[in-house]
C-alpha distance (Angstrom), angle and dihedral (degrees) to the residues before:
residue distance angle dihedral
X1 . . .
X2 3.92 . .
X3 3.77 124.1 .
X4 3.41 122.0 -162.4
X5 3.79 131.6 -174.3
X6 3.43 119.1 -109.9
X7 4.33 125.6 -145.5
X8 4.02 84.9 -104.5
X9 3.84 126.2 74.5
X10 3.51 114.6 -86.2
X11 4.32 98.6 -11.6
X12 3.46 111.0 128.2
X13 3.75 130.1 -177.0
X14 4.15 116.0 -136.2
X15 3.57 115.6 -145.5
X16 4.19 105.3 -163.4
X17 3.77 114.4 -141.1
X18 4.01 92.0 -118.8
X19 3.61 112.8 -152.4
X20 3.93 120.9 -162.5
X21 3.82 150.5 173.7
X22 3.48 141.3 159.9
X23 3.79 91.6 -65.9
X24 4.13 87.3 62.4
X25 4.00 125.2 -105.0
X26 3.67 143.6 -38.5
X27 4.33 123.7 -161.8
X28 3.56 130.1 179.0
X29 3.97 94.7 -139.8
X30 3.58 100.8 -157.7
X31 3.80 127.2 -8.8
X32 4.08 104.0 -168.0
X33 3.94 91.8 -157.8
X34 3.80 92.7 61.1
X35 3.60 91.1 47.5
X36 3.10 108.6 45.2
X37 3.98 79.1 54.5
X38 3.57 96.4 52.6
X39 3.70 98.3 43.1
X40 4.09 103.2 17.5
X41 3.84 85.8 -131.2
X42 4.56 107.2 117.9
X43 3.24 104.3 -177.0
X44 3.97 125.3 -175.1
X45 3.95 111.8 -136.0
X46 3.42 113.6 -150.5
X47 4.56 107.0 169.7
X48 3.49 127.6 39.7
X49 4.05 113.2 -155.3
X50 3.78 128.3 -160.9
X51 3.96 132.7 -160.1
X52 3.37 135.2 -166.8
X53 4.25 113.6 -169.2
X54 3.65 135.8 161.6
X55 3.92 133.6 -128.7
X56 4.01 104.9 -60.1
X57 3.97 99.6 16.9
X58 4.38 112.9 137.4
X59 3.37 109.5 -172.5
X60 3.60 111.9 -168.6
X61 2.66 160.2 -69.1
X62 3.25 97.2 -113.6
X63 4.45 145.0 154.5
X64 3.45 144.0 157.7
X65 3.79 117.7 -111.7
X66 4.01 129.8 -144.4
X67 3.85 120.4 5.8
X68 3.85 90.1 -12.9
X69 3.79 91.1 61.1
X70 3.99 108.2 134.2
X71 3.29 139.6 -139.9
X72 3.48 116.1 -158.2
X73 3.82 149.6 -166.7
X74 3.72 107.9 -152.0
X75 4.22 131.8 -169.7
X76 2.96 150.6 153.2
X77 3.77 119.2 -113.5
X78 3.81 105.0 177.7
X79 3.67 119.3 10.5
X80 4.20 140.2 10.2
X81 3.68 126.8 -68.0
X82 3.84 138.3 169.6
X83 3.94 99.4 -125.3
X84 4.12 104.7 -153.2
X85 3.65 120.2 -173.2
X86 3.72 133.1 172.7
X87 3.51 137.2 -163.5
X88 4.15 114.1 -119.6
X89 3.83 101.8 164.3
X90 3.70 101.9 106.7
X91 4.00 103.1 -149.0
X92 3.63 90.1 55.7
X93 3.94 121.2 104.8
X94 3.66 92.8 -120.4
X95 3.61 104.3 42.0
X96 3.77 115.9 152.3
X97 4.25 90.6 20.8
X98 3.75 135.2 117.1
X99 3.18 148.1 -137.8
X100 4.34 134.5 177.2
X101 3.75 125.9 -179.2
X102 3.95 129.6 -173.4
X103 3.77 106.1 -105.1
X104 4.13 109.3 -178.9
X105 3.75 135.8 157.3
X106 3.95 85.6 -96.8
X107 3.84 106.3 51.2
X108 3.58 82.6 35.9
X109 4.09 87.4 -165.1
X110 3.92 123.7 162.4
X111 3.49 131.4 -142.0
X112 3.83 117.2 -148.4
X113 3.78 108.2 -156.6
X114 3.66 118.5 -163.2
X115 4.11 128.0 -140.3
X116 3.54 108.9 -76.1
X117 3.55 103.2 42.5
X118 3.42 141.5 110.9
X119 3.54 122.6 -134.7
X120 4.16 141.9 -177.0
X121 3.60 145.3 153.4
X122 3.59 149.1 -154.1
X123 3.42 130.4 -138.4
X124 3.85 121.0 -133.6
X125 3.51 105.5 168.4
X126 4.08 121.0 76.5
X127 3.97 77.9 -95.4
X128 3.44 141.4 -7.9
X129 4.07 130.5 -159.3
X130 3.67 109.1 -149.5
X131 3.81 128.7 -170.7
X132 4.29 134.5 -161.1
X133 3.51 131.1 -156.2
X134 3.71 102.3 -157.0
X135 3.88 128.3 -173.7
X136 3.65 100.5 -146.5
X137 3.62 140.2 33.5
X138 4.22 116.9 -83.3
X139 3.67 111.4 -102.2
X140 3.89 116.8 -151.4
X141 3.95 83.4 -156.7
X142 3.66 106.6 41.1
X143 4.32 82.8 57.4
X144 3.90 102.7 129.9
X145 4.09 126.9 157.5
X146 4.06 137.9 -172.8
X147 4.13 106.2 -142.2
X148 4.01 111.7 -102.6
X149 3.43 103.4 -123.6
X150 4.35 95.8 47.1
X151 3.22 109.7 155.7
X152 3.51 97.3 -142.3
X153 4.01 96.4 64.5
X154 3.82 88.1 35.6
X155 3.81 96.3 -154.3
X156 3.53 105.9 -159.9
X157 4.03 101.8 -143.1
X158 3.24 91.5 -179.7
X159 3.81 86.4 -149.5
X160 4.16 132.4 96.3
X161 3.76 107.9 -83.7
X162 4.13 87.0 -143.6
X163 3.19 93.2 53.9
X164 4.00 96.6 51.5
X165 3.52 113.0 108.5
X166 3.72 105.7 -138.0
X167 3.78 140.1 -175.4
X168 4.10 119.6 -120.0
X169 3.49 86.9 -117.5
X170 3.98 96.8 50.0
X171 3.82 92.8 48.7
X172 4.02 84.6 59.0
X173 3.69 106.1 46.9
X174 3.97 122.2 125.0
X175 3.83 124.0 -99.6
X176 3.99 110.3 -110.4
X177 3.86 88.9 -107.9
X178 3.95 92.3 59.3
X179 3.85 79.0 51.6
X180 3.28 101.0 40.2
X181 3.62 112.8 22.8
């Protein structure tokens, strides 16, 4: 596999070494060993998520806050999303930046998303499967969310906001300044 920095503090993207033939493919989707030697970050995974969205769902973006806080190894197993994740931990460097990748049943890229960050996609295929790698356990009450069209991070979708389909809850999220300050 190949790991390569991202323009945020500590997010990497994972490029599998995809081997195939005529009978189709075969990945190793994340070897912890080899990244914990490319990146000298081991981390334990402990919940495995799965979505299922159609063309023109955003979900996010979303994280847990306090001991809950995730870190996460996100892609895409059938389909193509825009992966966005932004970085929320205020003594960082890039606090309050961006930055979205292509992840699609092709590429087959990863994102790993560190603690502290927010993260959400959009799916731009008829539908997309999407899986997480989380290091800690999903906490109903540790739930928290930055809207997705702030104007502060200035996301660029890239997408028609009425034609985004959108969760209750997403539609109601605070800005990052109510957050923030």
């Amino acid at each position: 596999m190949e790991v390569e920095k991202t323009p945020l503090k500590d997010c990497y993207l994972i490029k599998p070494k995809i081997f195939k033939d005529h009978r189709g493919l075969f990945l190793e989707s994340f070897h912890r060993q080899r990244f914990a030697e490319e990146t000298g970050i081991d981390e334990e995974f402990v919940q495995d998520n799965q979505s299922v969205s159609r063309f023109g769902v955003l979900r996010g973006m979303h994280y847990q806050t306090g001991d809950s806080a995730q870190t996460k190894i996100v892609r895409v197993i059938y389909g193509k999303v825009l992966d966005v994740v932004a970085d929320l931990r205020p003594d960082s460097p890039t606090f309050g930046k961006t930055f979205s990748v292509m992840l699609d049943d092709e590429n087959l890229h990863e994102l790993y998303v560190p603690k502290g960050f927010a993260h959400g996609f959009l799916t731009l295929s008829e539908q997309s499967v999407f899986a997480y790698k989380c290091d800690q356990y999903y906490q109903p009450g540790s739930e928290a969310g930055i809207i997705y069209n702030d104007p502060d991070l200035a996301i660029d979708w890239n997408f028609p906001e009425d034609q985004l389909v959108l969760s209750e809850k997403d539609q109601k999220q605070p800005t990052f300044k109510e957050v923030f300050g």
